[in-house]
C-alpha positions, 0 to 999 in steps of 0.5 A: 500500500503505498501514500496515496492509497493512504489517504484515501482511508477512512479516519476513524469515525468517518462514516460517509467515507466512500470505499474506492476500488480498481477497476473490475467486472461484477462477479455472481454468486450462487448459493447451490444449497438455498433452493434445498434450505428453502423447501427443507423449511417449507416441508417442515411448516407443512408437516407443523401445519405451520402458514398453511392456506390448503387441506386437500381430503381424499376419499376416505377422509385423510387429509394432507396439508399445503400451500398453495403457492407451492403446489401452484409452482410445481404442477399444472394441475394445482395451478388451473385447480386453484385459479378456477372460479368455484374453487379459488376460494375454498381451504379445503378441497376434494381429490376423488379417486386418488389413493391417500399414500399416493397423494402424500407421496407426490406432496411429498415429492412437490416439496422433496424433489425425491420419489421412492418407485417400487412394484407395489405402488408403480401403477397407482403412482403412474395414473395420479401422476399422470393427473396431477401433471408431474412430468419427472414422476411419470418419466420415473415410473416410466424408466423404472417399468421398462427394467421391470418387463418381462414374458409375463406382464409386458402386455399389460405393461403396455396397455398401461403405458398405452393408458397414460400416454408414455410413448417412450415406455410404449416403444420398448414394450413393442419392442420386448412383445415383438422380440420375445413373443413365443415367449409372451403367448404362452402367459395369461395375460395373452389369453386375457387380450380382448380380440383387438389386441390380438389382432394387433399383435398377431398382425405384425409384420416383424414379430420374431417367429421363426415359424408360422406354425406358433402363431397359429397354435397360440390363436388356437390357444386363445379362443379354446381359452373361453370357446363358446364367446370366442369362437366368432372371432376366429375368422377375423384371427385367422386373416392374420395368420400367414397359413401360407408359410407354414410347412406342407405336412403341418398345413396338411395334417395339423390346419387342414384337420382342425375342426374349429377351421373345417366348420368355418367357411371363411376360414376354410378358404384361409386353408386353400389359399395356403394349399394353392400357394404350396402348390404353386411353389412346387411348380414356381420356386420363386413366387413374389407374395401377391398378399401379406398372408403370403409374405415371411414375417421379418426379424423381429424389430432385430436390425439388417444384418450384411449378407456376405459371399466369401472365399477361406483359402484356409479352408479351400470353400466359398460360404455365405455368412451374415455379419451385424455391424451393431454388434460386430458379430459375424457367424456362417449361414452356410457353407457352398459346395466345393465346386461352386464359386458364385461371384455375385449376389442378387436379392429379390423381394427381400427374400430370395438370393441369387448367387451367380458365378461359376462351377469348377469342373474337374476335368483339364479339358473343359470350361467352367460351367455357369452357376446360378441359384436361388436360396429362399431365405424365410424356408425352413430348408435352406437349400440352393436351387439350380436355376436356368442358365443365362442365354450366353455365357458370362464371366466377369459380368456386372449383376444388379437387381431392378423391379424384381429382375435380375439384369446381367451386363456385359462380361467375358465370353472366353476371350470375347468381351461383350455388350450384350445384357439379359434380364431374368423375369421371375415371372416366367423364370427363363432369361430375354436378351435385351438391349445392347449397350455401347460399349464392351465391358467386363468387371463392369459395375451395376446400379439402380437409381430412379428405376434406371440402370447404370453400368459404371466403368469396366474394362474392355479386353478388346481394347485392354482399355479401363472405362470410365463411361458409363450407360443407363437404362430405361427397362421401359424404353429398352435403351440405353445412353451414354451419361456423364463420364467419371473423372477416372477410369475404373473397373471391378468399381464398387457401386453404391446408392443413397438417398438419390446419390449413385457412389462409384467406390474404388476399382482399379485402371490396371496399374494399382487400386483407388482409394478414391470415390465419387458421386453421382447425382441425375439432377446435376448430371456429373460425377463430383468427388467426396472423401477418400477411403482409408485403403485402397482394395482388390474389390470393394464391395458396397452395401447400403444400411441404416443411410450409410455406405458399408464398403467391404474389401481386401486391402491392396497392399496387406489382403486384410479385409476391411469395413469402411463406412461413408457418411454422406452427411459429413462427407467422413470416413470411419473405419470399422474393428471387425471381428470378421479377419478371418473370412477371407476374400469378399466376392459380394454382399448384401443387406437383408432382414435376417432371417429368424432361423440363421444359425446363431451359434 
């Protein structure tokens, strides 16, 4: 301190001397405990009855003390209660039909902030929250009901959820009842749904059955439950339940000789229209569902999963396995024959696989068939079938999937590149030529936009040229043009669409691979690029899932299979720790519900 801060002192007895600093900004304090000191004392004049202006009287006459001003601030309720007209003015008010604990202990929480939730109280301290307007209480009884789900009260844990209008608690019971409902089927509370409810649940698309048959014992179960009202409502259940897919010999044996069914007219047609759908598939194999009967329930609220096609070195086979990047689980579905190696996979109606490429045949002196066939995989059998052969022989083709045909481009004719394409019509199931297009390709890559077809680059052995062309087609013209060039040359190019965006992802121009990508957008009508990848690859293969791209490949340099995913909001890259090392070499692969009977060991 130095003179002149001295005399700036107050003498002694100096009253009006004004204090002087350097200097600063004001500085706010908070005392973190004074809302709880206030309401602490608050609670206590409650509990003394101490400046309180409101007795609220339950039923049974038990009386709890209040104040208003309080009760004003924390709920809604008390707020319009107490400003209305006729009640403004009262001490004492009537709260019909509500539990006197349950009332104490939202008073209780009004001026604690504190709530106990046990299974004793939940549902009567959910519905009184729900009519006093306090939101924090209802979400906690909310949290505490979904860890309380289980087979046996989910469903009326739903309709309470239903009741009070928790959407949150009313998702995760869905969720549950879809997931674990061979299990939820078996418990009273499904033999105590009204008809309605049951239609409801029966009627999902995505409850996690892995066969028809469940559903249609536990509807059976149901109305023998209490038959004599009941049994109207059978023909109403029944159009739920996909008879279709239950097996022949059960459909025979078990549906067909059911009495409840074979009195009912209504529901004797249910029984021939799944016998004219078995009859159609053993002379149709591939037959697209014409009503939701006929089509196979998905995987239970359970995420896409990637189907990959995969060649092991160290077991010398090609197998077909499905990976779920949520859980970076990766088991095999199935492993292919050993003179099959199919390079390609097609996906028709979300329920049949084709699988296209090539059978070894052992002898020296001769060529290497064609391999094309179908797997079902909603059938109990999961076997391949032989399907007919393309009209001209491929190797190195491009294969993409359009209105539910399969569309083959270009490729190689031993030592003939080709421009020709054929298409496979399920319909008929046999193969058509159609229109050519411009110019020869093999390893060329197929997308699907805006119902059109786009082959992207490829390679020309006629020229020993890489392509960075690229043609489209109009299936309902039958022609193809030429549209913006790609700023490099690429074949065996990964190709990729999203939200209205064609991705041509890596590829090679012969002397080394891309990390390179590139997009495609009509409206523009050029290719722009977007970020790199981290590895360049032999072959990257392109799923599409949960709006992000899954590129899948062998790195250039290391042969390490990789999973790079492409966030088209961000414009990044994230690479993937995969579990799936040891898969080998990754020849194709696609997106799919899994089906609820893969392996899962």
């Amino acid at each position: 301190m130095d003179e002149n801060d001295l005399q700036h002192l107050p003498s002694e007895g100096d009253q009006t001397s004004i204090l002087k600093f350097k200097r600063c900004e004001p500085k706010k304090f908070k005392n973190s405990s004074h809302t709880a000191e206030i309401f602490g004392v608050l609670q206590s004049l409650r509990i003394d009855e101490v400046f309180c202006d409101i007795k609220l009287e339950t039923d049974d006459g038990t009386v709890i003390f209040g104040h208003k001003v309080v009760l004003v601030s924390a709920s809604p309720y008390f707020r319009a209660l107490f400003t209305s007209f006729e009640e403004r003015n009262k001490d004492c008010i009537i709260i019909k039909e509500l539990n006197p604990t349950i009332l104490q202990l939202l008073i209780n929480y009004i001026y604690t902030g504190e709530i106990i939730v046990n299974n004793e109280h939940v549902k009567d301290l959910l519905a009184a929250a729900d009519l006093i307007q306090l939101d924090y209480i209802k979400a906690s009884c909310e949290e505490f009901l979904q860890t309380q789900l289980n087979p046996s009260n989910c469903l009326g844990i739903r309709a309470l959820a239903d009741l009070h209008y928790c959407t949150g608690l009313m998702s995760s019971s869905d969720a549950y009842i879809k997931k674990q409902f061979l299990e939820v089927v078996k418990y009273d509370e499904f033999l105590s749904l009204s008809p309605e409810v049951v239609i409801q649940l029966i009627s999902s698309s995505d409850n996690a059955v892995p066969f028809e048959e469940n559903v249609f014992e536990s509807v059976l179960n149901w109305i023998r439950h209490e038959l004599c009202c009941r049994k109207q409502f059978l023909p109403d259940l029944m159009e739920h339940v996909r008879l279709p897919l239950t097996s022949k010999q059960y459909l025979l044996k078990n549906v067909s000789e059911e009495p409840l069914l074979k009195n009912n007219p209504k529901c004797k047609d249910y029984v021939l229209e799944a016998i004219q759908f078995h009859l159609l598939k053993s002379q149709k194999i591939m037959t697209i569902p014409k009503n939701i009967r006929c089509k196979p329930r998905q995987s239970g609220g359970l995420q896409k999963v990637i189907l990959t096609l995969s060649y092991s070195p160290l077991m010398d086979k090609n197998f077909i396995s499905w990976y779920d990047p949520a859980n970076n689980l990766c088991h095999i579905a199935q492993v292919m024959n050993e003179d099959c190696h199919p390079t390609h996979l097609a996906l028709i109606a979300d329920q049949f696989l084709i699988a296209v490429g090539r059978i070894q045949n052992s002898s020296m002196f001769c060529r290497c068939e064609q391999f094309i066939q179908m797997l079902d995989l909603f059938s109990q059998k999961s076997s391949w079938v032989p399907m007919v052969n393309m009209l001209d022989d491929r190797d190195r083709l491009g294969v993409g999937v359009l209105n539910n045909s399969i569309y083959a481009v270009g490729g190689e004719n031993g030592s003939i590149c080709l421009n020709s394409v054929e298409v496979f019509d399920i319909n008929f199931e046999e193969w058509r030529m159609v229109s050519c297009m411009a110019n020869k390709r093999c390893d060329v890559g197929v997308g699907i936009l805006n119902n059109l077809l786009y082959a992207v680059g490829g390679y020309d052995n006629s020229t020993n040229e890489h392509l960075n062309s690229v043609e489209c087609y109009d299936p309902s013209l039958d022609t193809w043009k030429l549209v913006a060039p790609m700023s490099k040359r690429r074949s065996h190019v990964g190709i990729g669409v999203l939200d209205g965006v064609m991705y041509a992802v890596g590829g090679t121009h012969g002397s080394g691979y891309f990390k390179s990508v590139e997009a495609y957008r009509p409206s523009v009508g050029v290719w722009t690029p977007v970020a790199d990848m981290f590895f360049d690859n032999h072959s990257s293969v392109v799923v599409v899932l949960d709006g992000l791209l899954y590129v899948v490949g062998n790195t250039h340099s290391t042969n390490m299979l990789t999973i790079q995913i492409y966030n088209p909001h961000t414009n990044t890259w994230k690479l993937m720790e995969t579990c799936i090392n040891d898969a080998g070499f990754i020849y194709a692969a696609v997106a799919i519900d899994r089906p609820p009977h893969f392996n899962t060991d």
